[in-house]
N, C-alpha and C positions, 0 to 999 in steps of 0.2 A: 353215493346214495345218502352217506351220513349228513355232508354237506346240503342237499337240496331240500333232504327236510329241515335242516334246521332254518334256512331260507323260508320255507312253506309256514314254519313256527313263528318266524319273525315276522311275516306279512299278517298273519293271524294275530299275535298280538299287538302291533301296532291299531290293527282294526280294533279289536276289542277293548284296546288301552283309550282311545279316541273318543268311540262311543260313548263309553263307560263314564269319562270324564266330564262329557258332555252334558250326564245327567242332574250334575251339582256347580259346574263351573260358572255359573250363571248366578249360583246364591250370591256371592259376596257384591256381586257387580249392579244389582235392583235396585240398590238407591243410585247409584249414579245414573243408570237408565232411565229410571223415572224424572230424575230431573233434566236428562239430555232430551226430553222429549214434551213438547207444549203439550197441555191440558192431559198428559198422561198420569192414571192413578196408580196406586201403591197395586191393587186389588187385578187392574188392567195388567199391570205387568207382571204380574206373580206366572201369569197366563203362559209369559216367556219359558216358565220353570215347568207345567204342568203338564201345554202342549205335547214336548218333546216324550214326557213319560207315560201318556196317553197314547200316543201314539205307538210306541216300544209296547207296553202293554195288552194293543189289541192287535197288532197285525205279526205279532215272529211267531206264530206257527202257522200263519198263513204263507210269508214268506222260503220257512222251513220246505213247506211243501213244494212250495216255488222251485224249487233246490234239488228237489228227488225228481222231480220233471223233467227240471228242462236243465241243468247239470249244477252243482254246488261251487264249481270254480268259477262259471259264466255270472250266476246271480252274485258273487259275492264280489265280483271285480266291478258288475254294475253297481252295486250298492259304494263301494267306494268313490266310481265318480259321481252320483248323488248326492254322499255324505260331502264330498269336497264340494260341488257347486251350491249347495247349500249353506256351505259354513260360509264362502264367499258372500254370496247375496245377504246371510243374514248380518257380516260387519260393516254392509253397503246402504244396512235399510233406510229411509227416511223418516218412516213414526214407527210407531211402536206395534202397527198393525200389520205391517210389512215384516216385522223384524218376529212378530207369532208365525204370520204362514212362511216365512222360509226355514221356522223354527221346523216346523212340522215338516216341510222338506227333504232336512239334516236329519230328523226322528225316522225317516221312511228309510235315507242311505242306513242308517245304523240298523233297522230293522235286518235291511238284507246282510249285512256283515254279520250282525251279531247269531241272525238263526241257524246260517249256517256252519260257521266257525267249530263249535262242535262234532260236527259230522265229518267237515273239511279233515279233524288230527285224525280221526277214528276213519275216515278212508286212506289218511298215507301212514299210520301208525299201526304196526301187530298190536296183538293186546298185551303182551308183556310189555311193550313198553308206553302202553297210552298214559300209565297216572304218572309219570314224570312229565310227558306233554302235555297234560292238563294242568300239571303242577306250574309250568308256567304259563300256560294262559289263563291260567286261576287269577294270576298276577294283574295282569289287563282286569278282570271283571270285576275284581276285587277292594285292589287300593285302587281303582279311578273315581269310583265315587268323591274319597277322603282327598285323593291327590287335586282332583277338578276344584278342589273347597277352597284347598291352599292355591293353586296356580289362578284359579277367579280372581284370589286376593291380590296378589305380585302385579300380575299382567293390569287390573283396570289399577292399581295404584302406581304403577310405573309407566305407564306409555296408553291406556286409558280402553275402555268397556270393548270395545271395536275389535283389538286386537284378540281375546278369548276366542274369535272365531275365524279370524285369518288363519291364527297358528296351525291350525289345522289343515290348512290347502298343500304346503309345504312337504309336512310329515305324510299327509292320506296319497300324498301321488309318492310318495318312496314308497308306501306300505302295497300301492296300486302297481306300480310297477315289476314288485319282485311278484306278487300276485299273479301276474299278467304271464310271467314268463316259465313259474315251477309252478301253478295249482293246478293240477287237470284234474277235467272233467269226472265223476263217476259215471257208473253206467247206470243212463236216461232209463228213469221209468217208463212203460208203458201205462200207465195209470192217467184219467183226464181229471182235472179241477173238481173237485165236491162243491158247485157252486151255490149248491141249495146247504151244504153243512155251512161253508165259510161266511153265509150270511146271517146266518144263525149265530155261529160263533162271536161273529163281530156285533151280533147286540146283544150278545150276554154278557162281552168285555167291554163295551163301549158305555152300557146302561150303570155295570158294577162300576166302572174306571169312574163316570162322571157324577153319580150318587155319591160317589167316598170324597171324591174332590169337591163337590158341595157341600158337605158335612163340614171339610176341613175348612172352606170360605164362608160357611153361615152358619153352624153350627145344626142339631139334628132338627129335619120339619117333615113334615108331611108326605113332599113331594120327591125330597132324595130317599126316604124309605122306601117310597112306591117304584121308585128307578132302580134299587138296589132289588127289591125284593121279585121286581118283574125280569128283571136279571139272572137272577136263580132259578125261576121256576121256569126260563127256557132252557134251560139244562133240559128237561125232560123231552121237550120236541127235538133239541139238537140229537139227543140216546139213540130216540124212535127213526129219523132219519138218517143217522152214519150207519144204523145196523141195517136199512134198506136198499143202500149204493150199495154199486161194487166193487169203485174205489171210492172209498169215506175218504173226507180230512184226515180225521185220528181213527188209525185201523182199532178199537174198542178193545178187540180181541188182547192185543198185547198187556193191556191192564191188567189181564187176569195173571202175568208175570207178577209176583207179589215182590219181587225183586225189583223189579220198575216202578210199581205204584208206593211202594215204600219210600224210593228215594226220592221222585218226586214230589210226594208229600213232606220229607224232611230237608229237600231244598226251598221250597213254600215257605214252609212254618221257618224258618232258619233266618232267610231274607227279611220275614215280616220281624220276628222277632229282633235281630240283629243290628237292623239298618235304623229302627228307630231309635236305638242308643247311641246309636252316633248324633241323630238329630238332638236328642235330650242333653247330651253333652254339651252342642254348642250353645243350647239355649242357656244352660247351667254356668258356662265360662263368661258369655257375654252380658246376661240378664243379673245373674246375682254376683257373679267375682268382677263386673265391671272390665273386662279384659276386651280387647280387641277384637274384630271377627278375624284376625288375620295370626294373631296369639293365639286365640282360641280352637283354631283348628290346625298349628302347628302341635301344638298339646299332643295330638291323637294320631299323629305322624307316626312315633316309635312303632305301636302296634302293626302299622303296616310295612312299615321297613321290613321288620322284623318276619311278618308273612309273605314278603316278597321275596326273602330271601332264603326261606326254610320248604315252601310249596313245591318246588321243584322235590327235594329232598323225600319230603312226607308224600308226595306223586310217588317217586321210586318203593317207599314202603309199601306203600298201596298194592303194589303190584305182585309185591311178594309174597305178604302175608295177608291180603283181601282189603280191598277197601271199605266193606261196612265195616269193621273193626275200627281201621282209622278215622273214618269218619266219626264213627259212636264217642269217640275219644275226643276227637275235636269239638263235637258236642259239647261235649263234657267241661272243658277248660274254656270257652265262653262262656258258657254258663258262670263256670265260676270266677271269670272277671267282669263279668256283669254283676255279680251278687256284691265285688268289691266298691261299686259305684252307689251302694246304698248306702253307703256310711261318708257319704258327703255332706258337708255341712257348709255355712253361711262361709267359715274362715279357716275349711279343711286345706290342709298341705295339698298341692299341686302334683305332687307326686304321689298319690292315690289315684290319681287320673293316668297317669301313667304306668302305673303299675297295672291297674286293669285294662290300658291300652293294651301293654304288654303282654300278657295273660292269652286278652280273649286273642289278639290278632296271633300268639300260638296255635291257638287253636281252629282259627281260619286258615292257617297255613294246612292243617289236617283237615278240615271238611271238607273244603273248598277243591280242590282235585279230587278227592278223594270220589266223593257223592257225584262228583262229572262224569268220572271214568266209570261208576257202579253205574250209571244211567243211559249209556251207551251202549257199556256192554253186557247188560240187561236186556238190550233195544236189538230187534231183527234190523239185520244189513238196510234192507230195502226203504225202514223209516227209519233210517237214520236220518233225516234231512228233518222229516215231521216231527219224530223226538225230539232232538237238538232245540227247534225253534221251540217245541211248548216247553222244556226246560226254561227257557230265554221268557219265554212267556210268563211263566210262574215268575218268575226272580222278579222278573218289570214291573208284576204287579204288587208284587212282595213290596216294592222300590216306595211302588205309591201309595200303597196302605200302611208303610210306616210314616210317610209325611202326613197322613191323616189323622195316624194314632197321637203323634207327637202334638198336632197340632187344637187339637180334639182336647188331648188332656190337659194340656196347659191351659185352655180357652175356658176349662172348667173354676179355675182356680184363681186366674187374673183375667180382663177382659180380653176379647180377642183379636183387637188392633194392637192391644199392650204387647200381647205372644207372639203376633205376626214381625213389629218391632225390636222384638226381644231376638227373634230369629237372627235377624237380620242384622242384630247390632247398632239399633238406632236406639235403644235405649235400655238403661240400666235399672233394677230396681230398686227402691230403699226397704230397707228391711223390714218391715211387718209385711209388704208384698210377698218381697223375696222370701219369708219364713211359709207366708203360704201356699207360692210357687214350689217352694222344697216335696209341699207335702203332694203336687199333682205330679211332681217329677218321680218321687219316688214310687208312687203308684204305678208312673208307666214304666220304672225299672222291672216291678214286680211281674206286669203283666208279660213284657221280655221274655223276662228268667220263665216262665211259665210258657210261653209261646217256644221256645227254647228246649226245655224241658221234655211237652212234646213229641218236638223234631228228634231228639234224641231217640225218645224210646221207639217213635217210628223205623228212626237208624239201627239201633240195636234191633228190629226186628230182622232184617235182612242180614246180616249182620254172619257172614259164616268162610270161613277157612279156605281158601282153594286148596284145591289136590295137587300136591308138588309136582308131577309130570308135566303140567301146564307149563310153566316158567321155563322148561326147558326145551321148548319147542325152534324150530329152526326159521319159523315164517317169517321173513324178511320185507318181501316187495310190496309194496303198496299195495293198497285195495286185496291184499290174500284172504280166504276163505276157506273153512274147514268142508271138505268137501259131505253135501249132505246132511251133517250135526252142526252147521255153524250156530246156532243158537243157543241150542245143549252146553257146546264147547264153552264160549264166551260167557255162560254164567256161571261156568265155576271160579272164574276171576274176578267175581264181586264178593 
C-alpha cells in the first residue's frame, strides 16, 4: 500500500513538476526564438509565454469538473498524452505561429494534469496524512516556475530552444506510465456538464486573462478596462445561473465554508503577491546589476532548494497541529523576505538576494502544502475534482497578474520595450535609468508585501487547532470516508 502510493505521488509530481515548468521555461529562450523565426516580432512571441497561461488560467476548473465526471485517474492520464504530444509538435514547429497553437495544446494537457492532481492525493490519501503529500507536490507547483527559468537557460544555451520541449516527451510518458498502472478511478459522478455556468465562466476568465495581458503589452486604454470590467460584472449572471442548475460548475453552497473561502482567498492573494517578486528580481539582476538571464535566476535557486526540501516536512506539521497555523506562519516569513528586497540598491551585496531568497522560500515550504491540504479538506468528497481545479485556477491567474503587475510597473518608470528587454536580458541599464527603475521596483515590492499581508490575515482567519483524536485515526485505504460526517470530520484537520 505504502509503495503504490508513493508511485501515485511520483506520477503526480512528475505531472505537476512539468506543467509547472512550462510556465517560465520559455522566458530565457524569446530572443533566440524570435531570431530562429523570419519576420517574427519581440511582441509576436511573447505570445509563446502568455498563450500557455491563458489557457491554464481559464479552463482547470472546468477540467476539474471533467474529473468528478467521468473519473480523475482517466482525465489526468489523457492530459499527459496531450501535454507530451504537444511538447513534441511544439519543438517541431516551423514559424512562430505554429509553435503558439501547439503552445496552447501543451497549456490544455497541463490543464487536465494540473486540475486534477489535487484531488488525485486527497482520493488515495486519509487526512492525516494528506499535508505531507501535498508537502511534496507543493514541490512540483512550486519551484517549477523558478526551476523552468533556470533549465530555459542551460537547455537553449547548450544544445538550442527546441529541446525545452522535447525534454518533456521522455519524462511525461514515465510520469504516464506509472499513472496508467496505480491511479484509479474515483467514484464517477452522477452530475452532467453546467454548460450554461462553464461558458459563463470562460468569459469572465478569458475577458479578465486577456484585459491584464493587454495592459502588460500596451499599457492601460480604454478597451482592456472595458474587457476587464465586463469580466467582473459577469460574475453576477454566472451567481444567478449555478444557483438555478442542479448540477452547477462550482456547487456555491460550499463557499459558505469560511474555511474554504479563506484559503482560497489566501492562495489568490499569495500567488499574485509572490510570483511577481520573483519577476521583479530578475528584472533587478539583469536590468541594473548587468548580470546574466542565466546568473540571474540561479541567484534565486537557494530559496527553492531549500522549499523543496522542508515542504514535505512543514506537510507533516500541518497535520498535526492544523494547517492554517502553518500556513499563517509561512505568510508571515515571505512576507519578511520580501521586505528584505527593499533595501536593494544600484551596488547592493548579492547576498541580500539571497538571503531573502532563503527567508521567503522558508516560508513557502509552510504555505504551500499547507493551504493545499486546508483546501481540500475544507472541500466535500464529491467536489473534490471542482475544488482542486479552481484552486489551480486561482494560482494560474495569480501566475498571470503578477506578469502584469511586474510588467505594468516597471513600464511606468522606464519605457516599455526597455522593461520588456530588461526582462529578458537584452539590455542593461545605465544609472539615472536604473536609479529610476529602482524606484518602480520597489513600489511593486511594496505592493507584494501588502498583497501578502492580505493573504495572511485571510490565513489567520481560518486558522484553528484540530482535536487530537483526529490524528489518531486508523483509516488507511484509499478513497475512505467518515461514514455520514465526512465533512464535519475533515474540517477539523484545517
Amino acid at each position: 500500500m505504502a509503495e503504490r502510493r508513493g508511485l501515485i505521488l511520483l506520477s503526480v509530481l512528475i505531472g505537476t513538476l512539468m506543467s509547472a515548468i512550462d510556465t517560465t521555461i520559455v522566458i530565457l529562450a524569446l530572443p533566440t526564438i524570435t531570431g530562429s523565426f523570419k519576420n517574427a516580432s519581440f511582441i509576436e512571441t511573447i505570445w509563446v509565454i502568455l498563450i500557455y497561461l491563458l489557457v491554464l488560467a481559464v479552463l482547470t476548473t472546468q477540467m476539474g469538473r471533467l474529473g468528478d465526471i467521468f473519473g480523475r485517474g482517466r482525465i489526468f492520464n489523457i492530459g499527459f498524452l496531450i501535454f507530451i504530444t504537444g511538447s513534441g509538435l511544439a519543438g517541431l514547429s516551423p514559424t512562430v505561429d505554429f509553435l503558439i497553437a501547439f503552445r496552447a495544446l501543451q497549456g490544455f494537457g497541463a490543464v487536465l494534469i494540473q486540475a486534477n492532481s489535487s484531488a488525485i492525493v486527497a482520493d488515495h490519501f486519509p487526512l492525516g496524512e494528506r499535508g505531507k503529500a501535498f508537502g511534496i507536490t507543493s514541490m512540483g507547483w512550486n519551484i517549477g516556475g523558478t526551476l523552468g527559468i533556470v533549465l530555459g537557460g542551460f537547455i537553449t544555451t547548450l544544445i538550442g530552444w527546441r529541446y525545452i520541449f522535447y525534454i518533456n516527451v521522455p519524462i511525461g510518458l514515465i510520469g504516464f506510465v506509472i499513472a496508467l498502472a496505480y491511479i484509479k478511478d474515483n467514484k464517477k459522478s452522477e452530475t452532467k456538464i453546467d454548460f450554461i455556468g462553464t461558458s459563463i465562466l470562460f468569459a469572465i476568465l478569458a475577458l479578465i486573462a486577456y484585459g491584464a495581458t493587454d495592459i502588460a503589452g500596451h499599457g492601460f486604454n480604454l478597451d482592456n478596462l472595458i474587457e476587464i470590467t465586463a469580466g467582473i460584472l459577469m460574475i453576477i449572471p454566472f451567481i444567478v445561473a449555478e444557483s438555478m442548475v442542479k448540477s452547477p460548475l462550482i456547487q456555491l453552497s460550499a463557499f459558505r465554508e469560511r474555511l474554504l473561502s479563506y484559503s482560497l482567498l489566501a492562495a489568490t492573494l499569495q500567488a499574485v503577491g509572490y510570483l511577481s517578486v520573483v519577476f521583479i528580481l530578475i528584472m533587478y539582476l539583469q536590468g541594473i546589476r548587468g548580470f546574466s538571464p542565466l546568473y540571474a535566476s540561479i541567484l534565486l535557486v537557494p530559496g527553492y532548494v531549500l522549499a523543496s526540501f522542508l515542504a514535505p516536512l512543514m506537510g507533516r506539521y500541518a497535520d498535526r497541529i492544523g494547517a492554517g497555523i502553518v500556513a499563517t506562519a509561512g505568510i508571515f516569513f515571505m512576507s519578511l523576505g520580501v521586505l528584505v528586497y527593499l533595501f536593494l540598491g544600484i551596488g547592493t551585496s548579492i547576498y541580500v538576494v539571497i538571503l531573502g531568497s532563503v527567508i521567503s522560500g522558508f516560508g513557502g515550504s509552510m504555505f504551500w502544502p499547507s493551504n493545499s491540504s486546508s483546501v481540500m479538506s475544507s472541500s466535500p468528497r464529491e467536489l473534490y475534482g471542482s475544488i482542486s481545479g479552481l484552486l489551480r485556477t486561482l494560482s494560474n491567474m495569480g501566475t498571470l497578474l503578477s506578469y502584469v503587475i511586474t510588467i505594468t510597473v516597471a513600464a511606468e518608470t522606464i519605457p516599455r520595450q526597455a522593461a520588456y528587454e530588461v526582462f529578458l536580458g537584452k539590455y542593461t541599464l545605465g544609472t539615472t535609468l536604473s536609479k529610476s527603475f529602482l524606484v518602480g521596483l520597489h513600489s511593486a515590492l511594496i505592493v507584494s508585501i501588502l498583497l501578502l499581508i492580505i493573504a495572511g490575515i485571510f490565513s489567520l482567519g481560518r486558522a484553528k487547532k484540530p482535536k487530537p483524536q483526529m490524528w489518531g485515526q486508523s483509516n488507511t485505504e484509499p478513497g475512505w470516508q467518515q461514514p455520514s460526517q465526512t465533512d464535519q470530520e475533515m474540517k477539523r484537520g484545517v
